[in-house]
N, C-alpha and C positions, 0 to 999 in steps of 0.2 A: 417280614423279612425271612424268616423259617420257612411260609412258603415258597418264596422265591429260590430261597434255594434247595426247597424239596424237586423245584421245576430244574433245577439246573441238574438235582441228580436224577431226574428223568431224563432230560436229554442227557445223560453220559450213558444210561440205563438203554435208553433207544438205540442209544450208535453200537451197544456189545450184545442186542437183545438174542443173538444166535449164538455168542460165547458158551461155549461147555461147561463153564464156572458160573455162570451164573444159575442164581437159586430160584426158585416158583414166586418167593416173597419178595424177593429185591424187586421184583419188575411191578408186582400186588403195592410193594412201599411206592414204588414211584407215581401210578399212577392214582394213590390215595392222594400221594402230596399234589399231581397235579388236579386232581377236584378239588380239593381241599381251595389251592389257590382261586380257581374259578367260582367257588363260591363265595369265597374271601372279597373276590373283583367283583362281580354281579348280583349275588344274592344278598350280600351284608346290604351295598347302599340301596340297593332294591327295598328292603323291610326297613332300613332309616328313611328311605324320603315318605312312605307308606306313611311310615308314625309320626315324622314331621307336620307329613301334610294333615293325617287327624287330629292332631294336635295343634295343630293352625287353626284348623275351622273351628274346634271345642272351644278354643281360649278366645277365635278372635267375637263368636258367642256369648260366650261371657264377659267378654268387654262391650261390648253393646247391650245386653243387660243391667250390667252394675252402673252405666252409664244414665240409663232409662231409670233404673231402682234410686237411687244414689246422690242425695243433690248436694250442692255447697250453699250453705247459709252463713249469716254472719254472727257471728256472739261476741255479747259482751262480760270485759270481765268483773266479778264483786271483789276477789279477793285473790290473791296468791296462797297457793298451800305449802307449807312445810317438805321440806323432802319430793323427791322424784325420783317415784318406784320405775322398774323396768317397763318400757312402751312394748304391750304385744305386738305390734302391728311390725314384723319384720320388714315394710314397705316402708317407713319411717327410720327406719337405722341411720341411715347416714344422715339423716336433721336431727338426730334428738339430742344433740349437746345444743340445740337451737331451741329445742322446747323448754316448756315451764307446765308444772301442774299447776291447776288454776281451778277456784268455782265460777263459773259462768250461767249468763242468762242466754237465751235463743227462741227464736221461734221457728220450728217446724212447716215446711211445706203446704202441709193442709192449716195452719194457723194455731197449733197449741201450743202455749208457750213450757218452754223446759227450763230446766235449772238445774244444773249440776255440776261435778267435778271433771274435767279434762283435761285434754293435753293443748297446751295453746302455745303455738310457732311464735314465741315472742322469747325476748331472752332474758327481760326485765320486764315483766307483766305488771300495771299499775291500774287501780281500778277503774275502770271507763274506758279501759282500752277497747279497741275491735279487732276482732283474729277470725277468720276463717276455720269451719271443719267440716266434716261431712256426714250427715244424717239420712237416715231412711223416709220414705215418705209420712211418718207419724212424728219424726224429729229426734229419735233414737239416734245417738252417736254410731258410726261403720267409718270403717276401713278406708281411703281411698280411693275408689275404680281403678281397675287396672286397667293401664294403657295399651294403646296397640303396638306401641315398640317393647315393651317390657312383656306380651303375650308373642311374640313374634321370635324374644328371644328366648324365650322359655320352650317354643316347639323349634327352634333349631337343635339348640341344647337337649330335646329328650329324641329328636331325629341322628344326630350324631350318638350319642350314649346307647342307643339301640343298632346303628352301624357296628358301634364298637362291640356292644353285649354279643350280637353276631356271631364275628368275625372271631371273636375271643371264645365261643362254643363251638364253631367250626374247629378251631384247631387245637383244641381241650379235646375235641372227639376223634380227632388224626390223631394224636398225642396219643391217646387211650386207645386204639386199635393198633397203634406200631406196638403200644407197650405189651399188649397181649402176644401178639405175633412174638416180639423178641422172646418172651417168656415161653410161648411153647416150641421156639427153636433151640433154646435152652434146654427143654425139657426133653427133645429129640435130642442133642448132641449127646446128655447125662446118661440116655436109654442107649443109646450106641456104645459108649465109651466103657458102660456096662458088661456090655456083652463083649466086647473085643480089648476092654482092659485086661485080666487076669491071664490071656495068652499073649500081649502085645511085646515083641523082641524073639520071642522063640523063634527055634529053628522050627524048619517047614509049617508056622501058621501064615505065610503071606508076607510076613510084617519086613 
């Protein structure tokens, strides 16, 4: 919005550009404000769909990976555990009032059997249950695979957030080049006012 209407005080700046009154820097601000906008228009989403689209390809990589890496086996369960400490797995947050910690039996992909404590999708876990979880190819507990809509929303997300990051250093850097400009017109007015303060009103100084 600030550029837009730095563009509007360019065109008010265009139609007085031969004005007497106007300063070297009025016309210097207007047409900072209008790159400033056209970078804001073209180059922000220009470097967001860039980092969308790398970040597409990286994740949608990694979910064909973890896909290949990554299987679902079944377990069963010995016993429920006391207490249910925090699930690292932030992919798991919105089911973990759905979980139970549990010790389980399972076997591994290449065929070794495991045993251990996990997290099991049940709400009331009884022993001899069956749950689902995901192991690596040796039968190590992992993560979920990440999906292709949930990596697809993640490089939207850092395609827009890099439009913004942009667009928001673009006019952090207009911002800071007007601010320097006011300051050293400031600093010219002080140096004038200097020298033609101490005789300003007298007779025969001009004033």
């Amino acid at each position: 919005m600030r550029a837009i209407g730095g563009l509007r005080a360019f065109g008010g700046l265009w139609r007085w550009r031969h004005n007497p009154l106007r300063r070297p820097t009025d016309l210097v601000e207007a047409w900072l404000a209008f790159a400033a906008l056209v970078l804001i228009l073209v180059a922000a989403p220009l470097i967001g769909a860039v980092v969308g689209t790398s970040a597409q390809s990286a994740l949608q990589q990694s979910v064909r990976d973890q896909q290949l890496s990554r299987h679902r086996v079944t377990a069963t369960v010995v016993k429920k555990v006391d207490g249910s400490p925090l699930d690292p797995d932030p992919e798991t947050a919105t089911t973990r009032d759905r979980q139970s910690r549990v010790v389980a039996d399972w076997t591994g992909p290449d065929g070794t059997a495991r045993h251990g404590t996990v997290m099991a999708n049940l709400k009331t876990p009884r022993p001899g249950d069956h749950f689902t979880l995901w192991t690596d190819g040796q039968g190590r507990t992992v993560g979920r695979p990440l999906d292709t809509a949930t990596a697809t929303t993640h490089a939207v997300l850092a395609g827009f957030g890099s439009t913004v990051l942009a667009a928001g250093l673009v006019e952090g850097i207009r911002r800071l080049i007007v601010w320097r400009m006011i300051r050293h017109r400031y600093t010219r007015w002080d140096q004038a006012w200097d020298k033609a303060g101490p005789d300003w009103g007298r007779t025969g100084t001009g004033s």
